[in-house]
Every structure is written in structure tokens, then in C-alpha cells.
MARPA-875815 format. One record per residue (C-alpha): y, x, z; residue in one letter. Coordinates in steps of 0.1 Angstrom, whole numbers, plus 2048, in hexadecimal, padded with zeros to 3 digits. Layout:
BEGIN
YXZa...
# end
This chain:
BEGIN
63136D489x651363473x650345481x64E3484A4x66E36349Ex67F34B48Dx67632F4A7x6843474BEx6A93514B0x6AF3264AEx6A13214D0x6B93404DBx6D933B4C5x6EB3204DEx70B30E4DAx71A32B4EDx7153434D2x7253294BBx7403214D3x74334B4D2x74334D4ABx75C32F4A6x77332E4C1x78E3104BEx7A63264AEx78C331495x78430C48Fx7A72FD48Fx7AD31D472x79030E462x79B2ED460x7BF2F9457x7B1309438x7972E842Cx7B72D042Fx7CC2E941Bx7B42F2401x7AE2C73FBx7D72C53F0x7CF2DA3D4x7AD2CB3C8x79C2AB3C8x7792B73DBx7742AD400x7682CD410x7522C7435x7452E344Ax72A2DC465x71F2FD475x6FE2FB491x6F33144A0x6CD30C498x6B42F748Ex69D2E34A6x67A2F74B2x6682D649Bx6812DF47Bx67C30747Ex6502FE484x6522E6465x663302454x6822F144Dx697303438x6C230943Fx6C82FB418x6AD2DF422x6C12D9445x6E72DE431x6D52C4414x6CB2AA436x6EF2AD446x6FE2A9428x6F0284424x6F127C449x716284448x71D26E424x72B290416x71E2803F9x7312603FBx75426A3ECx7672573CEx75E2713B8x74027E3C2x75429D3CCx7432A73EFx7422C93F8x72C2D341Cx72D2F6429x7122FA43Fx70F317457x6ED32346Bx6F7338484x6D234148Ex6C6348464x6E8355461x6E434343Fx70632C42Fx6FA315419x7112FD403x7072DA3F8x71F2CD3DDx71E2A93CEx71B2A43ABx73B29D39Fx7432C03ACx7222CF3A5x7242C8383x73F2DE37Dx7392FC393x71C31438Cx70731D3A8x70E3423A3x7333393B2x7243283CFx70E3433D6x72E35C3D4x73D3473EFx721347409x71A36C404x74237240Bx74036242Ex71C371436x72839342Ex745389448x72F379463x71939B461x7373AD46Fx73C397487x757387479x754365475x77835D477x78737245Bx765366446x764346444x78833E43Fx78735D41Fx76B348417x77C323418x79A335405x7823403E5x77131F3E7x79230C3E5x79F3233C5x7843193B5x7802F73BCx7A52FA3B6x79B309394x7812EF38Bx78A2CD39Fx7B52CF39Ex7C22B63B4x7CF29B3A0x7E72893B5x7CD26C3BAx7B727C3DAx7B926B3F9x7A527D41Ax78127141Dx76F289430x77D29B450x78B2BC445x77C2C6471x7642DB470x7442CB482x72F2E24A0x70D2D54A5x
# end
């Protein structure tokens, strides 16, 4: 029975909700804050956001940290200079954020601040805010990447700091 709810909320949770959740002005904010937060550290910070998985992902019982670990090699996230890819990954239909960091970074940030991060913008999206959320969200995550990865002057852009829609 799970499963055929959960089939149901992906097959239901269109690109109009997403398009309702993340208006342009909400994404152009996003990407603002990504570009912004990578002059001050030396991670590359991606967000794709879908509004749900596939009917064969959600019977297979595909996971979002199993769909956020997929994206995050078919979009190279993890092909940076110094192993420094960071992907945000939001399911509007799980309402679950997951975060998929590369090694260089993960190495040096404990899982307990990820988890701080994601909590911070589901507690926002459960609101109804999703604006207001995710860039309080991007904010912490660039102070402490800030913290933990300073931008040493050698950083050039290699991931697109636009948030991606699905």
C-alpha cells in the first residue's frame, strides 16, 4: 500500500507544482545566492530540484539519496579540480533534500552539518515556503563551506551556479 501511495504523489507532483514552488524569481534568488556563496569558498555548489521520480524508479523503490547519488554522476558534480562538488537535490513529491558532496569536501564536513542543512529548508518547504527556505538554507551551507573550504583566490567556475528543474 506504500507503494502505490508513493507511486501516486510522483505520478501527481507535475512540473506545475515545481513551476509553483520555484517561480523564476525564486530561482534567479537561488542562483544569486550559489554564485555568491562560491566568491568566498572554493566548493562548486549545483541544485537540481524534480518534482518526482519515474512510476519504474518509485516500483523499484528508488530512493531520493539513491536518485540525488545518480544525478550527481550524470551531471559530473564529481568532476571538479578539487574534488569539491556539492549537489542539492530536491524531491518535491518525498519532500526529502538530499546533499551529495565530493570527497575533497566530504572529508572535511561531518554529516551531522549536512543533515542541519536539509532539515533547515524542509522545515521551510513544510510551510510552504520554499523561497525564504532554500536560500536560509544556501546561506548556512555557504558559512560553512566558507568555514571549512575558504576561497583561496585560485577557484575558477566549473559547475553552473543555475539551479536545474527536471
Amino acid at each position: 500500500m506504500r507503494t502505490l501511495s508513493r507511486l501516486f504523489k510522483h505520478l501527481f507532483t507535475t512540473g506545475f507544482a515545481t513551476r509553483r514552488a520555484f517561480p523564476d524569481a525564486t530561482l534567479k534568488d537561488i542562483q544569486a545566492v550559489i554564485a555568491e556563496g562560491e566568491t568566498q569558498h572554493r566548493a562548486e555548489v549545483r541544485m537540481i530540484i524534480e518534482p518526482g521520480l519515474s512510476a519504474q524508479a518509485v516500483l523499484s523503490g528508488m530512493s531520493s539519496r539513491e536518485r540525488a547519488c545518480e544525478l550527481f554522476s550524470d551531471y559530473r558534480i564529481w568532476d571538479t579540480e578539487e574534488n569539491c562538488g556539492v549537489l542539492i537535490y530536491i524531491n518535491l513529491a518525498d519532500h526529502q533534500v538530499e546533499i551529495v558532496a565530493d570527497r575533497g569536501v566530504g572529508r572535511v564536513i561531518e554529516a551531522r552539518d549536512w543533515t542541519a542543512i536539509c532539515n533547515s529548508m524542509t522545515r521551510g518547504f513544510a510551510h510552504g515556503d520554499f523561497h525564504d527556505g532554500v536560500l536560509a538554507a544556501l546561506r548556512q551551507l555557504n558559512l560553512l563551506l566558507q568555514q571549512h573550504y575558504p576561497d583561496d583566490g585560485s577557484r575558477q567556475n566549473q559547475l553552473s551556479d543555475q539551479p536545474l528543474m527536471l
